[in-house]
KOLMI-961308 format. One record per residue (C-alpha): x, y negated, z. Coordinates in steps of 0.05 Angstrom, whole numbers, plus 5000, padded with zeros to 4 digits. Layout:
<nodes>
XYZ
...
</nodes>
This chain:
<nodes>
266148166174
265248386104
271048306053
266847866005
266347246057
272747506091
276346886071
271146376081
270846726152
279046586156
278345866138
273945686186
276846116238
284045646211
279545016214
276945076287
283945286321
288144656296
290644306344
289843536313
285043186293
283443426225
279442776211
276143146160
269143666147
268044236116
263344386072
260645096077
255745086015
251545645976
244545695944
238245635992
237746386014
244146756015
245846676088
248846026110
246746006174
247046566194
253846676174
255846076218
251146366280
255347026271
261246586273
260046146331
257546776377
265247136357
268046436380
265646356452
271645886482
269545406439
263344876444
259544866387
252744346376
248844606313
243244206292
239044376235
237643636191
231943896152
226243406155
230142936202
229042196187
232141876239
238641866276
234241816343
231942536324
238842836316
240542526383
235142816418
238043566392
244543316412
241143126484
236843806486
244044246477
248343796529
242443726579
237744506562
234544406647
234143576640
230143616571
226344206585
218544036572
217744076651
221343576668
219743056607
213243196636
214842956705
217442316683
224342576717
228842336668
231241676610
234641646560
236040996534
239440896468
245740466449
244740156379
250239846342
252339746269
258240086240
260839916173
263940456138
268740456074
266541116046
270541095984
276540655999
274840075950
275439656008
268339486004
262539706064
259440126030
253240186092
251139826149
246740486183
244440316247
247340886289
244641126356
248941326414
247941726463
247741296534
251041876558
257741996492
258542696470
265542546498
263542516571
262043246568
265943496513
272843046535
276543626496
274543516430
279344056400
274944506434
268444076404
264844346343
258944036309
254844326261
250343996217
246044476171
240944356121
243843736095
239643776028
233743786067
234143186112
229742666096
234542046116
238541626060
244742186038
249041536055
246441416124
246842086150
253742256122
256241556142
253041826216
256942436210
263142066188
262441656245
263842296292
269742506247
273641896248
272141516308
271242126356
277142646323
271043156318
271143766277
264843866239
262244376187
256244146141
252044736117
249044536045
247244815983
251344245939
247544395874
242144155908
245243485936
247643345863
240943355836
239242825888
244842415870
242842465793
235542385809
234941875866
241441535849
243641685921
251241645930
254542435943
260542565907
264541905930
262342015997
264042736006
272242535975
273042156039
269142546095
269643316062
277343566060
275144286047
269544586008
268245346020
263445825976
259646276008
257646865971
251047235981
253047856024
247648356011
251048976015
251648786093
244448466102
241348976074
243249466133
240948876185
235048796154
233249476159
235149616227
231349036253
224849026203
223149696196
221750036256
216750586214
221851266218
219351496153
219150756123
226850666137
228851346112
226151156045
228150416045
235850726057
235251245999
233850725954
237850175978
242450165916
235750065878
234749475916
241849155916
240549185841
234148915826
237048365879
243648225839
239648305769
234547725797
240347285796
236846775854
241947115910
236746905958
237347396025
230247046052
226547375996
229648006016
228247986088
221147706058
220448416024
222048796083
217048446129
211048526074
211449186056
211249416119
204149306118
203449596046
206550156066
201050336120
195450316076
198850856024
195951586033
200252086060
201252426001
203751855952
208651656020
210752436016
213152305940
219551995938
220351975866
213851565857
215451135923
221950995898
217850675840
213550355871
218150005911
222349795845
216049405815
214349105889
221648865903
221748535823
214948135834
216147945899
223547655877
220247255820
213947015859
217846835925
223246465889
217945985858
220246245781
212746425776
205546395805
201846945827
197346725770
202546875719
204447535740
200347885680
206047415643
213047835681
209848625682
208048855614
210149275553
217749075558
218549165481
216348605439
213348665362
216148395317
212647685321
212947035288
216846585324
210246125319
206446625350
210646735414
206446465464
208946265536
206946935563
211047255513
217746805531
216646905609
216447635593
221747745549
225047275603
223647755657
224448395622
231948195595
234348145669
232148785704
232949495689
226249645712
220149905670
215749345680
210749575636
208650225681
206149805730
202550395770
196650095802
193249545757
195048815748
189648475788
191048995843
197648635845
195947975850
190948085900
196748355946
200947745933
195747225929
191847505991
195548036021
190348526014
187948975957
181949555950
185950145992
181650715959
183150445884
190750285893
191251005932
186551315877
190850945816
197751175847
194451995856
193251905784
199351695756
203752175724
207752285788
201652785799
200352985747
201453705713
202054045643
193553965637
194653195655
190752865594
194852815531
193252045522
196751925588
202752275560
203151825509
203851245546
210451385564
212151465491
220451165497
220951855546
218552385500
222052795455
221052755377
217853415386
212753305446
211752585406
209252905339
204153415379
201652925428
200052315368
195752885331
192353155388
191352495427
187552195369
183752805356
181552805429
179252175414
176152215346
172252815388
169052445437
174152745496
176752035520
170751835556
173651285608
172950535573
180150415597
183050975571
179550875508
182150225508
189550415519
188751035472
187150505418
193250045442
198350555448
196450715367
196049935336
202750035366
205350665328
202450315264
205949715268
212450045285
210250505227
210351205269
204551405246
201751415170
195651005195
195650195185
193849745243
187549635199
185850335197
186550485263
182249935278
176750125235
177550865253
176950605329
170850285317
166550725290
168051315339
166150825389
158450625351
157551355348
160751505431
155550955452
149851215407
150451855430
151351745505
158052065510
162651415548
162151365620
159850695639
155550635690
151650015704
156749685754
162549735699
164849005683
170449175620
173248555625
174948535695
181549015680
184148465633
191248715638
192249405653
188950085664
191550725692
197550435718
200050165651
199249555617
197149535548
202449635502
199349175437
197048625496
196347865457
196048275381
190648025344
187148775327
186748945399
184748315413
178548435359
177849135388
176348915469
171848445444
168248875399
168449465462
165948945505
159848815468
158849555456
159349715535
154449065547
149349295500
150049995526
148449775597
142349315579
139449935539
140150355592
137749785656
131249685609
126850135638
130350005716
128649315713
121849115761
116148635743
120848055761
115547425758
110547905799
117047875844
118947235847
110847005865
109647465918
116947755948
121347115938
125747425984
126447975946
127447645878
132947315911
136647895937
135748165868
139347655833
145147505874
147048025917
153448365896
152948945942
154149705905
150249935960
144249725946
139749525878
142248925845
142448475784
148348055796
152048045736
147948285698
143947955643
135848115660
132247495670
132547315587
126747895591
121847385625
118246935577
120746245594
114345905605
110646465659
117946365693
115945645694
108445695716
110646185772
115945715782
110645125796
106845555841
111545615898
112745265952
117244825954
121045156014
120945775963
122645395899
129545165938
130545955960
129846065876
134245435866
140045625913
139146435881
140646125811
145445725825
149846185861
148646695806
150846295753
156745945790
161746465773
158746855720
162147265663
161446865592
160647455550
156547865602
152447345613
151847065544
144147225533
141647055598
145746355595
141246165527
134946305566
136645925626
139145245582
131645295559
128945345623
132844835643
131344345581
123744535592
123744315658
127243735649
122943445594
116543505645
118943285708
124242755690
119942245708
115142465756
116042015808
113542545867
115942995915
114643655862
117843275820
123743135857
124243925870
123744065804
129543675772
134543855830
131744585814
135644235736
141343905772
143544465814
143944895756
146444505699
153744425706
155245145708
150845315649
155344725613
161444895638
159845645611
158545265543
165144975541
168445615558
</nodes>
């Protein structure tokens, strides 16, 4: 038994040996999480000569279904499933009404209707000094807080019982506040001892991994870093040893898709783990969504901002940041990577493993300089002043040739203008960004290849989020990149593109595949804005001169592509297809015929999403 519960142990221990009725409970209480139970199964299996009957209350809403728990635990070979089955066995029930005075103003305070057993707990437990019951989960139980505590009291009093009651109290206050159910009056006459129990980590922590992690390698690193843990547990402040244990059990699987070499560095592992154990302690104790997470990992210093201009983001991460010692803004692998662990439990194994090689745990004295930068708060004023000269000049040179790196090269310095560590203003910098990137795209020197999608890494790139996230000029600047990178890749997919409305006539099948799938491994225009090159009214004619098994194929091809299209990508492409659409409409609407019925669902399939895009 560890000293921090030592005492609650002692009480309990003092409780259980008297040798009177104590016609009294106690209360063992504590937030949802830190160990209750199992504090009291640890107990009961130390206390052997004595019988104990735990039942668990949450979701009970009847007396009937406590009994049958109490039935299952006197009678485990005459309620096994067996011989239910068989019809072997009744159990009748003995219903009467007992009146209680909970609070002693001489009033009945309830009239529950309280099940017996046929057979009283006393027939087999005639030594009731002996006779423990536990009830846990009381905030959870769906019956009236009055009717099962008058139930309870009814053991207490009438019986000489001794009974604990596992509850976390905050939570049964609420209810009283909220549902104006009765608590605090009741627990004066039926609680005569209240004891706090404190979340023991320290001690779980060992459990946990001795049980969880069976991985050799896996438990030597989850032991080296267990202070790490204990901290970022305490700092979370929710003392809730279920999200612990949670963490254990996922990242077991986490851990088996890292490469060999990122498990083989425990300084970037011991990282790794530190952002892992933070979201998962803020997702699993509700504080936040898996949605939000972009909102909790992110530059952990704020500008100085309006208060007006503080948006909920803003609050949830200076929220976040305030209560952990972590750097939550070197995220390591990218923001959506993230939330695809958490929200599915999967992520792309060759970019998170290709992300983590890359960060700066790998990296050596030729790693690129605007990396370096990133981690600006660990540099020396010396290794500062070289690297903001040289990183922009690498820049200005056309040397920075990734679209997320350029991105966070341009973050990283709106940064050092508003902070003034640099001579530039946020204005400059911005216009200075710009036109290196007309004359980059101009002159073919960025990598993007036609599958690039720059807005799909909203958040983050290389492992770090972007440091001038939510201000206004980098806000302008994405937008602007955006469009540079979009009409970069419709330059360059000009001469690719086929003779679509030959396609669509004679190789619907084809044209299909063209437009929707989303394959890398093989040709395709998903995503991409093409059809806008096809005069509206041949599109239409070709259209017409389907059949109408083939005009559905083009229907269903359409309407998946637009469905869950990119605005901005797509922004062309949308215009074109609203005049299709309006065309089409304006002909057909009231053709009362079967083309004419294909025709307008060929409009009514479509429509919404092109509207919905509008209203984007």
């Amino acid at each position: 038994m560890s000293e921090i519960n030592k005492h609650v142990y002692q009480a309990l221990d003092t409780y259980c040996k008297l040798t009177v009725e104590p016609e009294y409970a106690v209360l063992l209480k504590g937030s949802w999480g830190c160990g209750k139970s199992h504090f009291v199964e640890e107990f009961i299996q130390k206390h052997k000569d004595y019988k104990f009957l735990f039942v668990s209350l949450y979701g009970v809403a009847s007396v009937d279904a406590i009994e049958d728990k109490f039935f299952q635990q006197l009678n485990p070979i005459l309620s096994s499933k067996s011989m239910i089955l068989a019809g072997k066995i009744g159990k009748g029930l003995l219903k009467g009404t007992i009146k209680l005075d909970l609070d002693n103003d001489g009033k009945d305070d309830t009239s529950a209707n309280i099940g017996i057993p046929d057979i009283k707990l006393a027939d087999y437990l005639t030594d009731t000094k002996k006779c423990i019951l536990v009830f846990d989960d009381l905030e959870r139980c769906s019956m009236e807080l009055n009717q099962i505590l008058g139930y309870i009291n009814y053991f207490v009093e009438k019986n000489g019982y001794k009974v604990i009651i596992i509850a976390d109290e905050e939570k049964l206050i609420e209810k009283e506040n909220a549902d104006k159910q009765p608590y605090t009056s009741i627990k004066e006459k039926l609680i005569g001892k209240t004891l706090h129990l404190e979340s023991d980590v320290d001690s779980v922590f060992d459990l946990f991994s001795k049980i969880i992690i069976t991985d050799t390698d896996l438990n030597k690193l989850i032991l080296e870093n267990k202070q790490l843990f204990i901290n970022i547990y305490r700092q979370s402040s929710y003392e809730n040893l279920r999200s612990l244990r949670k963490i254990f059990l996922e990242f077991r699987s986490l851990y088996a898709l890292l490469d060999s070499k990122i498990k083989n560095n425990p300084e970037l592992m011991s990282h790794f783990l530190q952002i892992y154990a933070v979201i998962s302690m803020e997702i699993y104790s509700g504080s936040f969504k898996v949605d939000d997470l972009r909102s909790i990992i992110g530059f952990e210093c704020f500008l100085e901002l309006p208060d007006e201009d503080v948006d909920k983001a803003e609050a949830n991460l200076k929220k976040v940041s305030a209560k952990y010692t972590v750097n939550l803004r070197e995220t390591l692998i990218d923001v959506s990577d993230w939330q695809d662990w958490f929200k599915k439990g999967i992520f792309d194994k060759e970019k998170v493993n290709s992300a983590l090689m890359k960060s700066l745990y790998f990296q050596n004295n030729n790693s690129p300089e605007w990396k370096k930068l990133l981690r600006l708060f660990d540099l020396e004023q010396s290794e500062f002043d070289a690297l903001k000269v040289s990183t922009w000049n690498s820049f200005s040179n056309d040397e920075i040739l990734e679209v997320g790196a350029v991105k966070q090269v341009v973050s990283t310095y709106l940064y050092l203008a508003k902070m003034k560590l640099i001579s530039k203003s946020t204005s400059d910098v911005l216009d200075e960004a710009k036109k290196i990137v007309i004359e980059a795209v101009r002159n073919n020197k960025f990598d993007i290849p036609d599958s690039l999608n720059p807005e799909h890494d909203l958040d983050s790139f290389g492992g770090f989020t972007f440091i001038s996230d939510g201000v206004k000029e980098f806000q302008e600047f994405s937008t602007f990149l955006n469009e540079q990178v979009y009409a970069y890749q419709a330059q360059q997919r000009e001469n690719k593109i086929p003779n679509l409305l030959e396609l669509m006539s004679n190789n619907v099948e084809k044209f299909t595949e063209l437009m929707c799938n989303q394959s890398e491994e093989r040709e395709s225009f998903a995503y991409k804005p093409v059809l806008d090159r096809v005069p509206i009214q041949q599109f239409i004619e070709i259209l017409e001169s389907l059949s109408n098994v083939n005009k559905n194929l083009v229907n269903r091809a359409l309407h998946k592509r637009y469905k869950n299209q990119n605005v901005s990508a797509m922004k062309s492409e949308f215009e074109w297809i609203k005049n299709v659409l309006g065309k089409i409409e304006l002909k057909y609407k009231n053709n009362n015929s079967i083309d004419g019925l294909v025709m307008m669902r060929f409009v009514s399939g479509i429509s919404p999403y092109i509207k919905s895009k509008n209203n984007a």
